[in-house]
C-alpha positions in Angstrom: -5.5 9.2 -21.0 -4.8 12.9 -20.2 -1.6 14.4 -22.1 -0.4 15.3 -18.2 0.0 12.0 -17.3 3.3 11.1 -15.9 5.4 8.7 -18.5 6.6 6.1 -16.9 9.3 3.9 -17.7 8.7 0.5 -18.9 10.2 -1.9 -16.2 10.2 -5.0 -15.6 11.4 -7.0 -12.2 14.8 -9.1 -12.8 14.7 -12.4 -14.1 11.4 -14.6 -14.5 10.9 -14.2 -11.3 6.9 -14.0 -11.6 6.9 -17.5 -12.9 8.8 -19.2 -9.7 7.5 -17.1 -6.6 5.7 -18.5 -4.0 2.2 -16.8 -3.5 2.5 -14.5 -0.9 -1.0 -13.7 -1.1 -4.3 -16.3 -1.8 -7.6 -15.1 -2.3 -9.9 -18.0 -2.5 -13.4 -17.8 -3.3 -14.1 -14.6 -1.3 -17.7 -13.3 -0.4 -18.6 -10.0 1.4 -22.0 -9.4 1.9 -23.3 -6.2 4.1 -26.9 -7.2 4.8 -28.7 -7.7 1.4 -25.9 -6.0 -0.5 -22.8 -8.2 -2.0 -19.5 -6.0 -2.5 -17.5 -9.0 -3.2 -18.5 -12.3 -4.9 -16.9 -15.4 -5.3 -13.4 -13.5 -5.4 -10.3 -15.7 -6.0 -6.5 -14.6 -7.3 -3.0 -14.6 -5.5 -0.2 -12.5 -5.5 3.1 -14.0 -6.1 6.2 -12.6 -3.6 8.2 -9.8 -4.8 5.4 -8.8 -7.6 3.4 -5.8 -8.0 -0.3 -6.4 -8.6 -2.8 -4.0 -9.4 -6.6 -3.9 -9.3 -8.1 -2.0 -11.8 -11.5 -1.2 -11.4 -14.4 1.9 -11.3 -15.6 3.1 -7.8 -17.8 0.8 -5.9 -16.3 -2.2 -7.2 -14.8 -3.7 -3.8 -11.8 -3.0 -4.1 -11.2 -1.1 -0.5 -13.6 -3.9 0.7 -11.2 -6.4 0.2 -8.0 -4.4 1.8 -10.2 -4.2 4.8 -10.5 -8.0 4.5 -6.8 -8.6 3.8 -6.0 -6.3 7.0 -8.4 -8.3 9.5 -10.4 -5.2 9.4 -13.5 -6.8 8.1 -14.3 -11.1 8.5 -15.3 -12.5 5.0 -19.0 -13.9 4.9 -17.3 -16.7 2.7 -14.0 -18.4 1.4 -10.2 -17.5 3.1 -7.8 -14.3 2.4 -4.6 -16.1 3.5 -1.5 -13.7 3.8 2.4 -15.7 4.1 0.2 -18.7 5.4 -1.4 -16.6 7.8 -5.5 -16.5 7.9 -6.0 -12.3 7.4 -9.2 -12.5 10.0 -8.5 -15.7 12.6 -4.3 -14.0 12.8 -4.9 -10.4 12.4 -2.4 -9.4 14.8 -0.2 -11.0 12.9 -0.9 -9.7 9.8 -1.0 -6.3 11.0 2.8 -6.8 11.4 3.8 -8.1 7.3 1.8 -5.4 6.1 1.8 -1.8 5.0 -1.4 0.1 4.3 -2.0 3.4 2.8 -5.6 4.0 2.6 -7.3 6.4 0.3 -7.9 9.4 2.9 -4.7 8.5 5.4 -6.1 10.6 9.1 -3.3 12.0 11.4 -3.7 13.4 14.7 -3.9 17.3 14.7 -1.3 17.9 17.2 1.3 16.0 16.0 4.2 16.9 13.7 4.8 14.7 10.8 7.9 13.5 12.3 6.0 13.2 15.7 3.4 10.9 13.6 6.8 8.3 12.4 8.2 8.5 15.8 5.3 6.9 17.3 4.3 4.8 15.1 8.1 3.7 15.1 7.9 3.1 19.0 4.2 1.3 18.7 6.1 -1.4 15.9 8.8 -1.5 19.0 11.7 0.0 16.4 14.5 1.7 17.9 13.1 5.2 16.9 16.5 6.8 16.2 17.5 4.3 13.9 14.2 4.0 11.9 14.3 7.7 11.0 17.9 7.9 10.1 16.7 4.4 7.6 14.0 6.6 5.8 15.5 10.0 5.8 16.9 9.7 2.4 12.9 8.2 1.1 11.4 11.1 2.9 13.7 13.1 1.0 13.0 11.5 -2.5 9.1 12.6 -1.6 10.5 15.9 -1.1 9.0 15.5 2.3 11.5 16.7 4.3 11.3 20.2 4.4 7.7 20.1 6.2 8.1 16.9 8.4 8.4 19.2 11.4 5.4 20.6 10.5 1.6 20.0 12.0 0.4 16.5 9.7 -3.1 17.9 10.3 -2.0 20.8 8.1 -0.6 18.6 5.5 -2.0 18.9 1.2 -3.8 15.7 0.4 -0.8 15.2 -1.3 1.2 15.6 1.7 -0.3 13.4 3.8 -0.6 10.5 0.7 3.6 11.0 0.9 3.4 10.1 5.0 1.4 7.6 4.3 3.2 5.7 2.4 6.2 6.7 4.7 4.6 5.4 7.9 3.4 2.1 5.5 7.0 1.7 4.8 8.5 2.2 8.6 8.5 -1.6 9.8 9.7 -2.6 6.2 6.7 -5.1 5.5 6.4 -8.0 3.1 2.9 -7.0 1.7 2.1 -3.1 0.6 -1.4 -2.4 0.3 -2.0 0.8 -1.4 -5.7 2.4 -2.1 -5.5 3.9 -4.5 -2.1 5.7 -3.9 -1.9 8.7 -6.4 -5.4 10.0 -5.5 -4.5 13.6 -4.6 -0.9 13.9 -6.6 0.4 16.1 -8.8 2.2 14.8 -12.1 5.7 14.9 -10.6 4.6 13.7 -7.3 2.9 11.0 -8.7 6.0 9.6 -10.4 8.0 9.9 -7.3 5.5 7.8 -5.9 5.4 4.7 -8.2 9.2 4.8 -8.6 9.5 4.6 -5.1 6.9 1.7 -5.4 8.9 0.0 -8.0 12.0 0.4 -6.2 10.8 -1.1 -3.4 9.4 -4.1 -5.1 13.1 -4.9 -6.5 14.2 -5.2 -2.5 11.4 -7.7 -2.1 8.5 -5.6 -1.0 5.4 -7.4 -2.7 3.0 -4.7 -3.7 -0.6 -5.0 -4.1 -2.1 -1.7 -5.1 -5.4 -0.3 -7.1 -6.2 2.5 -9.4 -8.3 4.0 -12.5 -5.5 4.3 -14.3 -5.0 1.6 -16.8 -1.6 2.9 -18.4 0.1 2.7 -14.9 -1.1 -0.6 -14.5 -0.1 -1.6 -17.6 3.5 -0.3 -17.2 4.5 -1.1 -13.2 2.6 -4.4 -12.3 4.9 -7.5 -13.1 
């Protein structure tokens, strides 16, 4: 690994709790096929509640292929992505609601403010608005996002708009987090900020399922 890599912490979640929680996620047997070409084959794992999990892997291996399955976005050719007993295709609108996503590239309209951006997507989840952005104010200002939330999203770093991202994944306080590969973009510190946050959330009960190229970070947050 590169000597700039952040050093994390090694931490692990209280208790055993990885041996005794009930799988929040099931993938069983899962096949994606686009035409003649397979990006997923005969997939099967679960994620336990209140663990992080990551998916380590090099580009093109499926990985965002499967987060589109797990958020009804695409319908498996073959086998069941089952999320809190919920089928991720057949009860998508459902799903929608446990989960967080933070894709790769997140896309924010260009006349919005970052705050603009929460604020609706607050009102779309039918939060009280008010109340949602006074309950992430002080995460917004652990991404040291604050000082440019009034500011146009479209205008936004890549880093930036990874840090909104996760903000807007976090608004309706989900069960499931689905990060693609969430550090894509970040500086050192930033990046550290990030997975704390990550980690911190996972010890409220968040279950995190996330993927990256970076095998120490895998090695030191997933439980």
């Amino acid at each position: 690994m590169s000597d700039n890599s952040p050093e994390l912490d090694d931490k692990t979640l209280p208790g055993d709790q990885a041996k005794s929680s009930a799988e929040l996620v099931q993938i069983d047997r899962v096949t994606k096929t686009f035409g003649p070409k397979v990006a997923l084959k005969d997939v099967s794992f679960f994620v336990p509640a209140g663990q992080i999990c990551g998916l380590l892997g090099p580009n093109g291996a499926g990985k965002t292929t499967l987060f589109r399955l797990l958020m009804g976005i695409l319908k498996a050719t073959e086998g069941k992505l089952i999320i809190d007993g919920l089928d991720a295709f057949e009860d998508r609108v459902e799903v929608k609601r446990l989960i967080g996503f933070l894709p790769d590239e997140p896309i924010f309209y260009s006349y919005l403010s970052g705050r603009e951006v929460l604020e609706l997507s607050a009102a779309m989840h039918g939060l009280d608005v008010s109340a949602t952005m006074d309950r992430i104010a002080p995460i917004m200002a652990k991404l040291r996002l604050s000082e440019d939330i009034n500011n146009y999203a479209e205008d936004y770093s890549r880093g930036m708009k990874k840090k909104l991202g996760l903000l807007l994944a976090l608004l309706h306080e989900p069960k499931l987090l689905v990060l693609d590969e969430p550090t894509n973009g970040l500086d050192v510190e930033s990046t550290r900020l990030f997975y704390d946050l990550i980690f911190e959330t996972a010890r409220q009960g968040t279950t995190v399922l996330f993927s990256t190229h970076l095998m120490d970070h895998v090695t030191k947050l997933c439980s």
